[in-house]
LUMKERO-272328 format. One record per residue (C-alpha): residue number from 1; residue in one letter; chain; x, y, z. Coordinates in Angstrom, 3 decimals, decimal comma. Example, Ala and Ser with C-alpha at 12.3 -4.5 7.8 and 13.67 -1.06 7.14 Angstrom:
2
(1 A A (12,300 -4,500 7,800))
(2 S A (13,670 -1,060 7,140))
This chain:
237
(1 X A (18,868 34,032 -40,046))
(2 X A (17,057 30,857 -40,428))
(3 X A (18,237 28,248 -43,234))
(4 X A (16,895 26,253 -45,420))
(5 X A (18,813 22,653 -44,853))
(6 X A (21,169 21,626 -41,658))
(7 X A (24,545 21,690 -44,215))
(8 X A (26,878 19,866 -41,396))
(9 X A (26,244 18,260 -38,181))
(10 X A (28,115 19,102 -35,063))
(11 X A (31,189 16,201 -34,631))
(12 X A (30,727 16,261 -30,511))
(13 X A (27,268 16,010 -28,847))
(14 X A (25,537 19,117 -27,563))
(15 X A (24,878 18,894 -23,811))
(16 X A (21,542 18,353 -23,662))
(17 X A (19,713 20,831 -20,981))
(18 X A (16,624 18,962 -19,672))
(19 X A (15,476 17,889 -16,471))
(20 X A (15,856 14,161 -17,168))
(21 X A (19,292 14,684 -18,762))
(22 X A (20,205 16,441 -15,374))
(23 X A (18,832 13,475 -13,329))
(24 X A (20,811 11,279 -15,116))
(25 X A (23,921 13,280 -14,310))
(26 X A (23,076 13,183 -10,690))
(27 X A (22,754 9,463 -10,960))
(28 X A (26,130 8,624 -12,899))
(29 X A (27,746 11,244 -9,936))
(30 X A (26,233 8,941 -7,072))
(31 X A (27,669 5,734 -9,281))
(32 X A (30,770 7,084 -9,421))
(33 X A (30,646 8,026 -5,669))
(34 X A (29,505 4,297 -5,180))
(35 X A (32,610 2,136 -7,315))
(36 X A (31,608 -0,896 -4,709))
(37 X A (28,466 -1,350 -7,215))
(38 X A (30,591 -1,727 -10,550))
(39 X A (32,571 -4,549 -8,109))
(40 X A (29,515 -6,415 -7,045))
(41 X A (27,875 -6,391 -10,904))
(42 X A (31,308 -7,454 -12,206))
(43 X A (31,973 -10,762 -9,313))
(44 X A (28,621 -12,173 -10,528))
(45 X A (28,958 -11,624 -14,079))
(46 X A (32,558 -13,240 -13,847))
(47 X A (31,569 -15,925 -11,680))
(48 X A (31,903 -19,117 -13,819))
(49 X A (34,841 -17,600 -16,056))
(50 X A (37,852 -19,579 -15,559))
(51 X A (40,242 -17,476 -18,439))
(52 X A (39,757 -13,938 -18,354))
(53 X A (42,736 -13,351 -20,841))
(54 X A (40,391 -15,001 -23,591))
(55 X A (36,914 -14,458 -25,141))
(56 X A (35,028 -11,364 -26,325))
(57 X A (35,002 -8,158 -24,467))
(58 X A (31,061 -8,235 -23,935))
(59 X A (29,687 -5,409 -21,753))
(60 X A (31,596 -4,130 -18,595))
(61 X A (29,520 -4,567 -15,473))
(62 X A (29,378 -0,947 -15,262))
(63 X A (27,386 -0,937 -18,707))
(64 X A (25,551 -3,495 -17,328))
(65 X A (24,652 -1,509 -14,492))
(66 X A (23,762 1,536 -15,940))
(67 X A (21,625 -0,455 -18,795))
(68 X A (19,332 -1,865 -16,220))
(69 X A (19,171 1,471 -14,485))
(70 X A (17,706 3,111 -17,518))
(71 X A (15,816 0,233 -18,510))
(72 X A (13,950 0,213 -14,987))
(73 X A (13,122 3,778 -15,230))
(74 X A (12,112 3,875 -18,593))
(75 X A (10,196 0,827 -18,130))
(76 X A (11,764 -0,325 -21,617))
(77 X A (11,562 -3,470 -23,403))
(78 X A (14,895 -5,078 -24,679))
(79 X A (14,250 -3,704 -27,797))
(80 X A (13,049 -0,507 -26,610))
(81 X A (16,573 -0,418 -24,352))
(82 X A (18,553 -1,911 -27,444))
(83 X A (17,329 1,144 -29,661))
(84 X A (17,562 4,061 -27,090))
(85 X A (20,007 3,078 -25,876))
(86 X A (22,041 4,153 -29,033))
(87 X A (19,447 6,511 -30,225))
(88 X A (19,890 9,361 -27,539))
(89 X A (23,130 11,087 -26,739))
(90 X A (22,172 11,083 -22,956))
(91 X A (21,891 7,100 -22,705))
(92 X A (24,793 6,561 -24,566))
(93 X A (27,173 8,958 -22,126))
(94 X A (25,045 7,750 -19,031))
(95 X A (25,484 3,809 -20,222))
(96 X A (29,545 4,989 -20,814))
(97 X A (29,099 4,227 -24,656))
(98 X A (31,684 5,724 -26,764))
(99 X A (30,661 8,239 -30,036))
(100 X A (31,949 5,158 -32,604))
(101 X A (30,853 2,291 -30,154))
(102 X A (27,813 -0,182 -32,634))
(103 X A (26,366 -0,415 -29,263))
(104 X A (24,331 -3,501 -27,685))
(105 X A (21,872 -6,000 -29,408))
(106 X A (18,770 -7,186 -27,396))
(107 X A (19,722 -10,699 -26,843))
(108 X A (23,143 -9,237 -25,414))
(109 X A (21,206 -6,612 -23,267))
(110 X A (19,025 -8,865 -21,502))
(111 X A (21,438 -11,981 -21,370))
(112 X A (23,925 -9,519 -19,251))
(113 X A (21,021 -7,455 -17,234))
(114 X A (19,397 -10,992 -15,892))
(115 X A (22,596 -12,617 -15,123))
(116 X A (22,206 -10,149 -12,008))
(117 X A (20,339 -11,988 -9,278))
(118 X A (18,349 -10,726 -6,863))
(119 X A (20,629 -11,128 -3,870))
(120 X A (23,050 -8,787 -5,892))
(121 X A (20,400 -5,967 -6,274))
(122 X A (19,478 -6,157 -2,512))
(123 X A (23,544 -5,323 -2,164))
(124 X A (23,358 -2,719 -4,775))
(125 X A (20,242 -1,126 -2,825))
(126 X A (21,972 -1,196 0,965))
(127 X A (25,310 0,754 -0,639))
(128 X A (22,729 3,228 -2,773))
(129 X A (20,447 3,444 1,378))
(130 X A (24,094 3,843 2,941))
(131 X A (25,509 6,527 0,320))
(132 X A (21,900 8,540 0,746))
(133 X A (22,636 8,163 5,205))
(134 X A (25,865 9,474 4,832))
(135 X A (24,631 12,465 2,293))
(136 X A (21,749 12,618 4,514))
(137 X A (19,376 12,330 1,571))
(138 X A (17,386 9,678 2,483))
(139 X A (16,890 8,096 6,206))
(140 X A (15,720 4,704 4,777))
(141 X A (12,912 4,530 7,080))
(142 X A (9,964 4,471 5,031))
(143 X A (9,478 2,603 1,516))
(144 X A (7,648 4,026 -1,291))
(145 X A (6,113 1,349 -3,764))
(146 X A (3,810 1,720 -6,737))
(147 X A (-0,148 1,473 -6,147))
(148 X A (-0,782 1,588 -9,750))
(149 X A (-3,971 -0,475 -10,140))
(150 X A (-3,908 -3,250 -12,767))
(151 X A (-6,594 -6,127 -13,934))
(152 X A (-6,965 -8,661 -11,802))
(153 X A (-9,808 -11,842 -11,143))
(154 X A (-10,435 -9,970 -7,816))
(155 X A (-13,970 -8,059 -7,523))
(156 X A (-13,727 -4,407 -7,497))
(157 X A (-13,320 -3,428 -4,042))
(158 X A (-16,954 -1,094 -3,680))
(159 X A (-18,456 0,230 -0,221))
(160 X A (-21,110 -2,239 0,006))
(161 X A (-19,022 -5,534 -1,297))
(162 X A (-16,375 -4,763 1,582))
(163 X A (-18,781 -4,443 3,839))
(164 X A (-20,695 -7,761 2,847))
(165 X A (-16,699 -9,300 2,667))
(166 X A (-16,333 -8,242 6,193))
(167 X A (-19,923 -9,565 7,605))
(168 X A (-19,217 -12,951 5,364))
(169 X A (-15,571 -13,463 7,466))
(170 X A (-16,380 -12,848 10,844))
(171 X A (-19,239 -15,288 10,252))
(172 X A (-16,863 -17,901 9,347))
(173 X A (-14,653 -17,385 11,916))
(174 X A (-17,051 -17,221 14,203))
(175 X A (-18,687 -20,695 13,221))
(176 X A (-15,301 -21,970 13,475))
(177 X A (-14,179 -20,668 16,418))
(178 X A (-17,658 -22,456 17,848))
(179 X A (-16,261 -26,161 16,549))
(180 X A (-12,555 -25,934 17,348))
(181 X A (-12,955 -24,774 21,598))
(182 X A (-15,696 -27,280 23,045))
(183 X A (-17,602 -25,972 25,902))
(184 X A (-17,682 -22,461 24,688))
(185 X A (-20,786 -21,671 23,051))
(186 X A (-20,322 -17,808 21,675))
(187 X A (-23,627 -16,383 20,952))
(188 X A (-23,983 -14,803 17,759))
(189 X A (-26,109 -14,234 14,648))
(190 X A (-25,429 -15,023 11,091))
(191 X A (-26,111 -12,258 8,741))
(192 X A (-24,431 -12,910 6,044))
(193 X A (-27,565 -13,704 3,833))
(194 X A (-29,106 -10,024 4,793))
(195 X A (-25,893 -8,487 4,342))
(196 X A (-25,478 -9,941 0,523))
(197 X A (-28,866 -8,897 -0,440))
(198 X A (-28,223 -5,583 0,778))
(199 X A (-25,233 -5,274 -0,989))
(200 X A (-26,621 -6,598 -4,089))
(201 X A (-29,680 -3,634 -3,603))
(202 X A (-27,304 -0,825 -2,981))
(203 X A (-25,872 -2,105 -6,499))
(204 X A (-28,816 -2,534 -8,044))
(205 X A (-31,094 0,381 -6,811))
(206 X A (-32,336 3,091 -9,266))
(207 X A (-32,126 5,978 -6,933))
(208 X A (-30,195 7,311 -4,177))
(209 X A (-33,122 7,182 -1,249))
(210 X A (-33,490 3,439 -1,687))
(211 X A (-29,482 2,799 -2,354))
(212 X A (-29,227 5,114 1,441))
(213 X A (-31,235 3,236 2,752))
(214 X A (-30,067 -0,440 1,695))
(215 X A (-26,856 1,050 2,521))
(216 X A (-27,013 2,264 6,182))
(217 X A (-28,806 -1,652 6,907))
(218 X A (-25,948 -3,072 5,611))
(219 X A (-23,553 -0,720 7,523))
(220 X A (-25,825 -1,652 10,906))
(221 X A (-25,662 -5,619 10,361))
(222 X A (-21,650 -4,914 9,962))
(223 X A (-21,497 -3,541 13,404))
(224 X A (-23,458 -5,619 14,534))
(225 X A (-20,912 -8,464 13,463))
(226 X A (-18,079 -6,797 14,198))
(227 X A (-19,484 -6,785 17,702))
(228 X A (-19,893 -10,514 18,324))
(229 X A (-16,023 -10,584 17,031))
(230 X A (-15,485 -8,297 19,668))
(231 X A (-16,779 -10,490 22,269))
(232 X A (-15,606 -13,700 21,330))
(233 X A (-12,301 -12,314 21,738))
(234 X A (-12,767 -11,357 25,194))
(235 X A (-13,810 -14,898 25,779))
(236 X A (-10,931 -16,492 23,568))
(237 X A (-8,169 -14,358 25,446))
């Protein structure tokens, strides 16, 4: 029967059933597979201690480690980490965060997480690329990376101003090529001015006839660069 109010809350956490609680299991396992990790985090963090009978406990290196983790695939703020961290039952068992623990501030979080160079992530990555070998996971051979566009002061990349880019280069080099090796006189012809215009028409034109046919001139002036590049580097080699 369904009630009214919650009277009591559960003392021990509820495991929580959900994909992303299950990765996270799967991730602590392979960190636990991988204790050379914990060893790494905690040489660098201990580097410049000379006592380590005195001071405050601070974060282990495996809380460290496990932080960042979540922090990099959450794509979390320090505050965002700082809150969540604490907030959610599966961060605080992932992160190794007792039931009674206060948790971490931000200034603590990201003090500890960027006392971690580089050079110790590019360890952390070979032992996670070895552990996924052995498993036979992951062969290592290819690397995925994210092609997320973003602003940037670089003109959008269109058909027509790639095309122009390209005509505008091999120009250049061209010309250049002409100045630096005396005595060798490669015949070309410069069409970067046509190109541009027709670029600028195919941006510009009110219908698709006239943009198709701005459009296939400026294709036929590209190969028509792209050919005296050819060339010269039959004479060059």
């Amino acid at each position: 029967m369904r009630k009214k109010n919650q009277k009591q809350m559960p003392i021990t956490p509820t495991t929580v059933d959900h994909p992303h609680g299950m990765e996270l299991k799967l991730i602590s396992r392979i960190l636990d597979s991988t204790p050379t990790i914990n060893e790494l985090a905690w040489q660098e963090l201990t580097q410049n201690v000379e006592n380590f009978g005195t001071g405050a406990e601070g974060m282990s290196a495996e809380q460290v480690v496990r932080c960042a983790i979540v922090k990099q695939m959450e794509d979390y703020s320090y505050d965002e980490l700082a809150f969540h961290v604490i907030d959610s039952s599966c961060y605080r068992s992932f992160c190794r965060i007792g039931i009674a623990h206060k948790g971490f501030k931000k200034s603590a979080l990201c003090h500890n997480i960027k006392a971690l160079s580089a050079a110790t992530w590019e360890a952390i990555n070979r032992i996670l690329m070895t552990y996924a070998k052995d498993k036979k996971i992951e062969k290592g051979r290819e690397v995925r990376i994210d092609s997320t566009m973003v602003s940037s002061n670089i003109h959008t990349p269109s058909d027509s101003s790639l095309l122009w880019d390209a005509v505008r280069v091999l120009t250049r080099l061209l010309t250049q090529a002409n100045g630096q090796f005396h005595g060798l006189d490669i015949l070309f012809t410069d069409h970067t001015t046509r190109a541009k215009r027709r670029m600028i028409a195919v941006m510009n034109a009110r219908d698709r006839n006239s943009r198709k046919k701005h459009y296939l001139d400026l294709l036929k002036v590209t190969k028509k660069s792209f050919g005296y590049a050819q060339r010269a580097v039959c004479f060059l080699k």
